[in-house]
VOBA-1610 file (N, C-alpha, C; in pm, whole numbers, padded with zeros to 5 digits, always signed):
BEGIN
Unk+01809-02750+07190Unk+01798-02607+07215Unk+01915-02558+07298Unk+01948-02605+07383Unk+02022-02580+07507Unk+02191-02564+07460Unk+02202-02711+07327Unk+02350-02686+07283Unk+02324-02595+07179Unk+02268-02569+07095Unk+02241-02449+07024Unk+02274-02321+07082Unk+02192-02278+07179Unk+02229-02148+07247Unk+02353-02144+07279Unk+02447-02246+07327Unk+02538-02295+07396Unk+02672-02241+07296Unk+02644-02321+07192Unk+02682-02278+06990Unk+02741-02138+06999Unk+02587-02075+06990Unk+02575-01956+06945Unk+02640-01883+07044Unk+02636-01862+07195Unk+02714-01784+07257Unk+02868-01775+07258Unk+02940-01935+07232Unk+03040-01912+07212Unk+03111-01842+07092Unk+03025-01851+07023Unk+03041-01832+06917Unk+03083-01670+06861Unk+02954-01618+06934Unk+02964-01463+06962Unk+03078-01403+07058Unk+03113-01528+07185Unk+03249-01424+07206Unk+03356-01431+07138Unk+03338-01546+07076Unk+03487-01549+07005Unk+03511-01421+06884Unk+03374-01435+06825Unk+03382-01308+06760Unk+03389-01162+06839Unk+03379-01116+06947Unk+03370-01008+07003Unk+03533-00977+07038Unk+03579-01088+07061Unk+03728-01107+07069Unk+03794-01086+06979Unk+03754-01142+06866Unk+03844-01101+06734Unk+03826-00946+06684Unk+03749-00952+06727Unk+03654-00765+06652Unk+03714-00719+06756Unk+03777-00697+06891Unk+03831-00635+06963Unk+03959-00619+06923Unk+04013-00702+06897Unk+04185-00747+06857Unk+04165-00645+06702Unk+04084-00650+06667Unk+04117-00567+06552Unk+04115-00453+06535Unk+04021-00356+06659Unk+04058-00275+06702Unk+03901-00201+06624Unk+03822-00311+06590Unk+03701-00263+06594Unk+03560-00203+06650Unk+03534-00125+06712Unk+03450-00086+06802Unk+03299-00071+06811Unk+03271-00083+06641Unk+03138-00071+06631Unk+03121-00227+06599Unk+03199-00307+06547Unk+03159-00450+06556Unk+03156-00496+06693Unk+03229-00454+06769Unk+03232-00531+06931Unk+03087-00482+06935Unk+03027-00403+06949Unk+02967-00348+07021Unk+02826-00448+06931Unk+02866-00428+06841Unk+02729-00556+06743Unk+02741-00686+06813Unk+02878-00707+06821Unk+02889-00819+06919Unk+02801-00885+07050Unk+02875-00786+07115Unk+02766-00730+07267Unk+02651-00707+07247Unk+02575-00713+07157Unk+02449-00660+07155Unk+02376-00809+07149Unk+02449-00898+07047Unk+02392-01005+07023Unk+02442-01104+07133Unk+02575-01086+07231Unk+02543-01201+07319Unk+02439-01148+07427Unk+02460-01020+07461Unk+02348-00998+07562Unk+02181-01035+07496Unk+02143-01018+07375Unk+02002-01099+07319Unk+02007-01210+07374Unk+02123-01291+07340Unk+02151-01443+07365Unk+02128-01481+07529Unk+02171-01421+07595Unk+02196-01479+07754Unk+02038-01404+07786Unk+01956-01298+07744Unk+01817-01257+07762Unk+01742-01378+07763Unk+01736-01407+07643Unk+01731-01576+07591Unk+01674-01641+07688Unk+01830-01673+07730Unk+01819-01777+07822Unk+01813-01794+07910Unk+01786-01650+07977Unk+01711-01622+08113Unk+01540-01653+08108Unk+01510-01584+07974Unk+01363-01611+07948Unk+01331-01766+07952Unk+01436-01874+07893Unk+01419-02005+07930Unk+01451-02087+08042Unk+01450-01967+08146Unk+01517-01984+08272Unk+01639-02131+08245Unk+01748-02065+08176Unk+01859-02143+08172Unk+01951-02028+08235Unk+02038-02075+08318Unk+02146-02031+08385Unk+02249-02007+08303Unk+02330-01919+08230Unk+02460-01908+08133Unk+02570-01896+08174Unk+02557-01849+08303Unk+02657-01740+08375Unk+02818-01816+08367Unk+02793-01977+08353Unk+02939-02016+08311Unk+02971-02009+08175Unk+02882-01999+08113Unk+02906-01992+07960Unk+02931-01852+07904Unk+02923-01688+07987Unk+02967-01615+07932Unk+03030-01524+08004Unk+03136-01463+07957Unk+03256-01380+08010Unk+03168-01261+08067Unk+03147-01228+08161Unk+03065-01145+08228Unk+03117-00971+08220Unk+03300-00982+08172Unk+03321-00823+08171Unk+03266-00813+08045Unk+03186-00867+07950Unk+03176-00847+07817Unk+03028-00786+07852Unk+02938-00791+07975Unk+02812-00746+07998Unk+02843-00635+08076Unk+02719-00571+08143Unk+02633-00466+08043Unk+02620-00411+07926Unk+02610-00401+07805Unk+02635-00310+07746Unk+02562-00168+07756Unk+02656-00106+07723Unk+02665+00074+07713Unk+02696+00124+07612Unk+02607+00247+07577Unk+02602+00323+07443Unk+02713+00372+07407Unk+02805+00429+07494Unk+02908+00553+07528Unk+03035+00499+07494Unk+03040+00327+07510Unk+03160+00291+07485Unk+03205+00324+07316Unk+03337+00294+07297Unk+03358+00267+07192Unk+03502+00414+07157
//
């Protein structure tokens, strides 16, 4: 479970990164939506992420974009 989530978050920034570089805004923001699900996650499994994800990439906000 733990490398799974682990997977999947990197996974999602790398994509939030690329969708940024491309100058995409409504994909980042799909992005952001799904790592913040992800790190919810894994608060709910009281797992700690906070090294595993780029933290200016959190909160998300409606307004951006």
């Amino acid at each position: 479970m733990i490398e799974e989530l682990q997977t999947q978050i990197k996974a999602v920034q790398r994509n939030l990164v690329l969708a940024g570089d491309a100058g995409l805004p409504y994909e980042v923001y799909l992005h952001r939506v799904r790592l913040q699900g992800l790190v919810d996650l894994a608060a709910h499994r009281g797992l700690d992420v906070a090294t595993w994800v780029d933290g200016s990439r959190l909160p998300i906000t409606l307004t951006e974009g």
